[in-house]
C-alpha positions in Angstrom: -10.1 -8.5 18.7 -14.0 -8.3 17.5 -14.8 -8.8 13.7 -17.9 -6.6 13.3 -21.1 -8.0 11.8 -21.7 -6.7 7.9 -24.8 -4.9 9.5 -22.5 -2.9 11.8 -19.2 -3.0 9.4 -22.1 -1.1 6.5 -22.7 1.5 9.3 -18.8 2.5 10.4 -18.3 2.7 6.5 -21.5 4.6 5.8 -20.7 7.2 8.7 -17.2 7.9 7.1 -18.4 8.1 3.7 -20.8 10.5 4.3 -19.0 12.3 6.6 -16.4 12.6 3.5 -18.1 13.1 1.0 -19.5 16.7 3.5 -15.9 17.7 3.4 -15.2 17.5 -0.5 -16.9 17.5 -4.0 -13.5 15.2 -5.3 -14.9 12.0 -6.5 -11.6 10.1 -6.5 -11.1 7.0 -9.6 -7.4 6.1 -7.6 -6.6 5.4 -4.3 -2.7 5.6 -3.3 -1.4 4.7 -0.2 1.8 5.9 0.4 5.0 3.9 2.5 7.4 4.6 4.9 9.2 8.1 4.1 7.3 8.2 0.8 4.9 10.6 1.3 6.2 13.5 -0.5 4.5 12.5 -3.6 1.7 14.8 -2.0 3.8 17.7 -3.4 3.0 16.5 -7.1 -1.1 16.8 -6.4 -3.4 20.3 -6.7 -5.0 19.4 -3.4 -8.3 20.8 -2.9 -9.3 19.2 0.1 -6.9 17.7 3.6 -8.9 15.8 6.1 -6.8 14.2 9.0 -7.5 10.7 10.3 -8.8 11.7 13.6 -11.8 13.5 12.2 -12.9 10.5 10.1 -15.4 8.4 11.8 -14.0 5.0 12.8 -10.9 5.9 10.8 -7.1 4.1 12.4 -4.8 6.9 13.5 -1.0 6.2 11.8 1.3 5.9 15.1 4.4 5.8 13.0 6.2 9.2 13.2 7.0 8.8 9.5 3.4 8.5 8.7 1.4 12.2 8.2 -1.9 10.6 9.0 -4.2 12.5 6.3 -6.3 12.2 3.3 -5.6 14.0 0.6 -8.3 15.0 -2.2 -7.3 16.7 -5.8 -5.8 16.3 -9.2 -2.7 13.6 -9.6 -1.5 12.4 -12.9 -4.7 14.6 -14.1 -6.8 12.0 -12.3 -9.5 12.9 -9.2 -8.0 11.3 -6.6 -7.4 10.1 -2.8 -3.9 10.0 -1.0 -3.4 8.0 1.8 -0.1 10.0 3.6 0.4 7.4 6.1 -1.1 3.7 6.7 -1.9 1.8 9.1 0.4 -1.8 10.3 -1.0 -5.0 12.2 1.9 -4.3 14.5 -0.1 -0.9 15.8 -2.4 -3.7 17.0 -4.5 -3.0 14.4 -7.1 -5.7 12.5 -6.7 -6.8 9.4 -10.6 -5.2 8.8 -9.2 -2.2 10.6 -6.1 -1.8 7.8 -8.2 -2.6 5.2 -11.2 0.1 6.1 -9.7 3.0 3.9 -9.8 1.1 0.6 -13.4 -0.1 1.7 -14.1 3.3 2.3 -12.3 4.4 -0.7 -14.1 2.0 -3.1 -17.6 3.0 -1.9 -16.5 6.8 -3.0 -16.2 5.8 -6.6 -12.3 4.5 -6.3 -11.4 2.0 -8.7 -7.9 1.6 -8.9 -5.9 1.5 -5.9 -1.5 2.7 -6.3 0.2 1.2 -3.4 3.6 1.9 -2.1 5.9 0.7 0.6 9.5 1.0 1.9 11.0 -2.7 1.8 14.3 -4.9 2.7 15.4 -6.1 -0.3 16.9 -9.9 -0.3 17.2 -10.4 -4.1 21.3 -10.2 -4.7 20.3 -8.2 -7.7 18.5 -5.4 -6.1 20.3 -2.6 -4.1 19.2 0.0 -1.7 17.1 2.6 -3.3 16.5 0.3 -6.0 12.4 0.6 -7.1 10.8 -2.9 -7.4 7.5 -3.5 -9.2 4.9 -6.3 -7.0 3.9 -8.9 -9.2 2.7 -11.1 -6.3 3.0 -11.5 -3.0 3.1 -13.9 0.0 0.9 -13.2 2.7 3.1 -14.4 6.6 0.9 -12.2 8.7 -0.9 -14.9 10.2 -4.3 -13.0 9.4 -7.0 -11.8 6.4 -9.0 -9.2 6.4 -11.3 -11.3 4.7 -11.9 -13.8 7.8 -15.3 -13.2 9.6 -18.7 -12.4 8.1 -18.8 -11.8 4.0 -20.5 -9.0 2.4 -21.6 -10.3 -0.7 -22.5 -6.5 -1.6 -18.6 -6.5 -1.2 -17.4 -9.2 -3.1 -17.5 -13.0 -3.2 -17.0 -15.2 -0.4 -14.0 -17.0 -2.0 -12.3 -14.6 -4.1 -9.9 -15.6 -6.7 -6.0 -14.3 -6.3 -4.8 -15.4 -9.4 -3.8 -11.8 -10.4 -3.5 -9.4 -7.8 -1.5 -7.0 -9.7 -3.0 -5.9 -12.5 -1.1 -7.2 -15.6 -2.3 -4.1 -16.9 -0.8 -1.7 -14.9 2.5 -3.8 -14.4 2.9 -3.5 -18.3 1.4 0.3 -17.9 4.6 1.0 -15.6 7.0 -1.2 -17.6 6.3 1.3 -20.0 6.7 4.5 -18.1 9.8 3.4 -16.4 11.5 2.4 -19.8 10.7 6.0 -21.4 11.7 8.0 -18.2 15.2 5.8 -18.2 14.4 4.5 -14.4 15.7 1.3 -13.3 12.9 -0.9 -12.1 13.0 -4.5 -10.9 9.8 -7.2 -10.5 9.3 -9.6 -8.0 7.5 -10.9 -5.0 6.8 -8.9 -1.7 6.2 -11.2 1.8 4.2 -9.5 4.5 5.3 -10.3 7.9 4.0 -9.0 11.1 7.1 -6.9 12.8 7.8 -4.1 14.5 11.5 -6.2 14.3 13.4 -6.7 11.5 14.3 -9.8 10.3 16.9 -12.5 12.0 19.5 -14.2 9.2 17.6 -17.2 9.4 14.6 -16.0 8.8 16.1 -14.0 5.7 17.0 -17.4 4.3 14.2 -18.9 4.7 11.8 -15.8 3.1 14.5 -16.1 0.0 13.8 -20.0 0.0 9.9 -19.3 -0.3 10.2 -17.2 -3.2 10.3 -13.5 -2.0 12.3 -11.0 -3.3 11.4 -8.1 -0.7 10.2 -8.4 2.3 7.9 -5.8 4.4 5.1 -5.4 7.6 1.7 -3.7 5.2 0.5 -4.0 1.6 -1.1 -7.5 1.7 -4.6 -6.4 3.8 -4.9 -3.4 1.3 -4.4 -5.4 -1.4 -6.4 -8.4 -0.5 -9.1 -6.3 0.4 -9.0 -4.4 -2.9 -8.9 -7.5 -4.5 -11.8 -8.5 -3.0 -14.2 -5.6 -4.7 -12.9 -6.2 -8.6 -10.4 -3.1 -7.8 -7.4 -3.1 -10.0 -3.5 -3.3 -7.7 -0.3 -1.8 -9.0 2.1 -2.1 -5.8 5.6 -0.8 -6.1 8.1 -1.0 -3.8 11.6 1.3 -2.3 13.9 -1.4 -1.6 15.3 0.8 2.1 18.1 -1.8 3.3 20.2 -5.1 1.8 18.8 -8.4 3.5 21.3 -10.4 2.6 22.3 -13.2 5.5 26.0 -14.0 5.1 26.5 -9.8 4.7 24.1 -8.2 7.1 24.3 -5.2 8.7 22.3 -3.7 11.6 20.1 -1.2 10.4 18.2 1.9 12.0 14.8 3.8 10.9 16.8 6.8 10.0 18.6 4.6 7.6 15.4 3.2 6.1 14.0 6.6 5.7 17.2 8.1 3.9 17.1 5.2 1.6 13.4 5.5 0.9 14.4 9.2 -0.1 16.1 8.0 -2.9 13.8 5.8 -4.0 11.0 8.3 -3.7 11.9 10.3 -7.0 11.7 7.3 -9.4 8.8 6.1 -7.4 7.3 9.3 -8.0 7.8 9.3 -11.6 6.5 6.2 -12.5 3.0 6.4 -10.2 2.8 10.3 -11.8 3.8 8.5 -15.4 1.1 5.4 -14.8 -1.9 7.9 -13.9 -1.5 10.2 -16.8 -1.9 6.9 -19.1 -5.4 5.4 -17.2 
């Protein structure tokens, strides 16, 4: 697949913007992208404007039936912001600069904080299904970077440091909300791997060996990319199904999605809890 030029990637982000910015007067601070079955936190925002992915110049379309597909501009948390309701997957044969356009896009409307969320298989023995799990790093198996190709220095650096891409800030911020709302919350690290197929045993065992703690198939281009333009990352993730080798079970996607229901609440509360302190 192509990798635009920065002449012709500064168009396709130029078109969008403006043809957003024609839709609504919302100048968002926050981006948040919203996982699998987790786009109910919608319901908590005074939306003033919906715009689907379709209409958006050189916007992805989400081809996951769990994913709405629409951008959603209001009040959350008291803060202006943008709501992803569905993202987009390298295993929709997307790019890795087609995943990460929305936060470019995003960032270039005044966003400077970007909430992420995803549904996740959990392979820490100490995490359960519907369990909440706060990203304090992540390992990066897609076998791609939205960063490969031309730089835009207008962007960021060529070689941008990953030292910290969760905010410390924010992961204390949360810490803080999930202790006063009484919500169980883990920390750990997230792997990105391709998909659409879940994982085999082996390959549970060896994620585990490499340090993860929950494994899933988005986040890391988002986040990368955000990274990339000085934005600051909280990711959180709804741990959907027990990974664990010498135990596992097949799971289905109405499975996932049930279990991402009861995540979603305590999700919820603590992104709702995290914006009202910014």
């Amino acid at each position: 697949m192509s990798i635009d030029s920065v002449e012709v990637f500064r168009e396709k982000r130029a078109e969008a913007v403006t043809f957003i910015q024609s839709k609504t007067s919302v100048k968002p601070e926050v981006l948040v992208i919203l996982g699998t079955g987790l786009g109910n936190l919608a319901s908590q925002m005074d939306v003033e404007t919906e715009i689907p992915y379709e209409d958006i110049p050189h916007f992805p379309v989400s081809t996951v039936e769990t994913h709405s597909g629409r951008l959603l501009f209001g009040k959350l948390g008291g803060k202006n912001a943008v709501l992803m309701q569905g993202r987009f997957h390298f295993y929709e044969n997307y790019s890795m600069q087609q995943i990460a356009f929305p936060v470019r896009v995003a960032k270039a409307l005044g966003a400077h904080t970007l909430l992420v969320s995803n549904a996740a298989g959990g392979m820490n023995p100490l995490h359960r299904r519907g369990d909440i799990m706060l990203i304090t790093d992540h390992i990066n198996m897609l076998g791609d970077n939205p960063l490969i190709g031309p730089n835009d220095e207008n962007l960021g650096v060529r070689f941008p440091d990953m030292s910290e891409p969760y905010s410390n800030d924010l992961i204390e911020l949360a810490e803080q909300v999930a202790l006063e709302k009484g919500i169980k919350m883990h920390q750990g690290v997230y792997v990105a791997v391709t998909g659409p197929n879940l994982e085999t045993r082996a390959e549970y065992r060896f994620l585990r060996f490499i340090g993860a703690d929950v494994v899933g198939m988005s986040t890391v281009p988002e986040v990368i990319a955000a990274t990339h333009m000085g934005m600051k990352v909280l990711g959180v993730s709804a741990i959907t199904d027990e990974c664990f080798p010498d135990s596992l079970q097949p799971v289905n996607m109405a499975e996932i999605v049930e279990a991402a229901s009861i995540a979603e609440p305590k999700l919820t509360k603590v992104i709702s809890g995290v914006l009202e302190r910014l």
